[in-house]
C-alpha positions as CSV (number, residue, x, y, z in Angstrom):
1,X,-11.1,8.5,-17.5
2,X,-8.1,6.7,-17.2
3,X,-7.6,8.5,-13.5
4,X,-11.2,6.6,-12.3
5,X,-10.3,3.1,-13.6
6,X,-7.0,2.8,-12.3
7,X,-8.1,3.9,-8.4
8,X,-7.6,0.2,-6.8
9,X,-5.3,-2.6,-7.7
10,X,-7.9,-5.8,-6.5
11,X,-9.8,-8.2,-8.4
12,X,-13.2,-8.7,-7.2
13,X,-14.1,-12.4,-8.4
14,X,-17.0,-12.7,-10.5
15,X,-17.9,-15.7,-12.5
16,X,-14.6,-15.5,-15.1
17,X,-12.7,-14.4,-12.3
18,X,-11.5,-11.2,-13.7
19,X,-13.9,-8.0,-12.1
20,X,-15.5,-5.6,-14.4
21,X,-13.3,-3.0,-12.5
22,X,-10.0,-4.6,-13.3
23,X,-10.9,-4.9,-16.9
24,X,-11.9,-1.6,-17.4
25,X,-8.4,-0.5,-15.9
26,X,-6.8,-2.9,-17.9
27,X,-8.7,-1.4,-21.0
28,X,-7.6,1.8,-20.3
29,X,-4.3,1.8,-19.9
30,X,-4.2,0.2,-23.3
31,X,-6.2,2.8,-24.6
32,X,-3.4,5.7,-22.9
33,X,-0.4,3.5,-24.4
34,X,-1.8,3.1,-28.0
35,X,-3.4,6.7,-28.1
36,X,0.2,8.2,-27.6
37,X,2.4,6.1,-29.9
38,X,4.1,8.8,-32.4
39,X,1.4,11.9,-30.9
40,X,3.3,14.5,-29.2
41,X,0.3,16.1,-28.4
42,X,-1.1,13.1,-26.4
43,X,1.9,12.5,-24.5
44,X,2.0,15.7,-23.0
45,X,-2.0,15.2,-22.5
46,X,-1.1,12.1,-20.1
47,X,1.6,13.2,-18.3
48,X,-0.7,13.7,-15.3
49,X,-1.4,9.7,-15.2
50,X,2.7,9.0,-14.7
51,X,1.9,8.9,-10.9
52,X,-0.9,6.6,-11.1
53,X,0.9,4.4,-13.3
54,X,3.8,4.2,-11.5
55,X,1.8,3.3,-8.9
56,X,0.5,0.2,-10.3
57,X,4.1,-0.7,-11.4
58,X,5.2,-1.1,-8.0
59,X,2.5,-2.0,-6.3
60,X,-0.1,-4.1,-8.2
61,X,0.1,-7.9,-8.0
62,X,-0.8,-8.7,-10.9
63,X,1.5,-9.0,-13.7
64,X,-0.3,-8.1,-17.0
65,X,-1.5,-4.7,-15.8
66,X,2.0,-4.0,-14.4
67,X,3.5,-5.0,-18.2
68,X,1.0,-2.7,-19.7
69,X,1.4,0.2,-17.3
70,X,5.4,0.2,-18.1
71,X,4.5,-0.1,-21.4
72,X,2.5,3.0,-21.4
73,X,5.1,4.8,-19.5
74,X,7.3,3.7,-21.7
75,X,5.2,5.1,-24.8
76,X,4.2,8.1,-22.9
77,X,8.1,9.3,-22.0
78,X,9.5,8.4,-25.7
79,X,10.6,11.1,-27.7
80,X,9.1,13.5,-25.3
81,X,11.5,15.8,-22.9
82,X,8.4,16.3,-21.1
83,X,7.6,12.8,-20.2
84,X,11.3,12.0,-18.9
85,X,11.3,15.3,-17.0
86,X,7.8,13.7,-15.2
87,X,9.3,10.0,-14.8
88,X,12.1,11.8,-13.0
89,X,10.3,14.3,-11.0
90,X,7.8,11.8,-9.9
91,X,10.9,9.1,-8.7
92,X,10.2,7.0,-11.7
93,X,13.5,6.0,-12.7
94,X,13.8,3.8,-8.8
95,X,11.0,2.6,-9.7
96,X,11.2,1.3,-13.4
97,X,14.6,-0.3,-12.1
98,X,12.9,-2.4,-9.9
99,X,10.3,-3.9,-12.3
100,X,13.3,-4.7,-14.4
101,X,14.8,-6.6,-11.6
């Protein structure tokens, strides 16, 4: 799921402005980051999305999905050896050090 919404960065106006597209991704990141807060089990389930989200970090213009897709990083990688071997081995680490700067 999370793969499928989170294919294109743009918003396509519609009549709030915000495109069913970008909501959807939006919603499912949210759905990755609270889904894996304290399940081990779940992070290791969504350690394939890393790329994608790392992805939108660096290149989506728009700030609140960027905030939520560190923030599911973030939750993904904590407490799991697993997740910071993947943030690592997918050149995360440049990457998260830039958003911070």
């Amino acid at each position: 799921m999370a793969n499928e919404t989170m294919v294109s960065t743009n918003r396509a106006a519609n009549g709030s402005g915000v495109s069913s597209e970008y909501a959807s991704r939006l919603k499912a990141i949210r759905e990755i980051k609270n889904s894996v807060i304290g399940n081990r089990f779940k992070k290791l389930q969504y350690l394939h999305v890393l790329p994608e989200l790392h992805s939108l970090v660096s290149s989506s213009p728009d700030n609140e999905l960027r905030v939520q897709a560190l923030a599911a990083i973030g939750s993904i990688a904590y407490g799991v050896e697993e997740g910071v071997k993947a943030i690592v081995e997918c050149n995360g680490v440049d990457n998260l050090v830039q958003a911070l700067t």
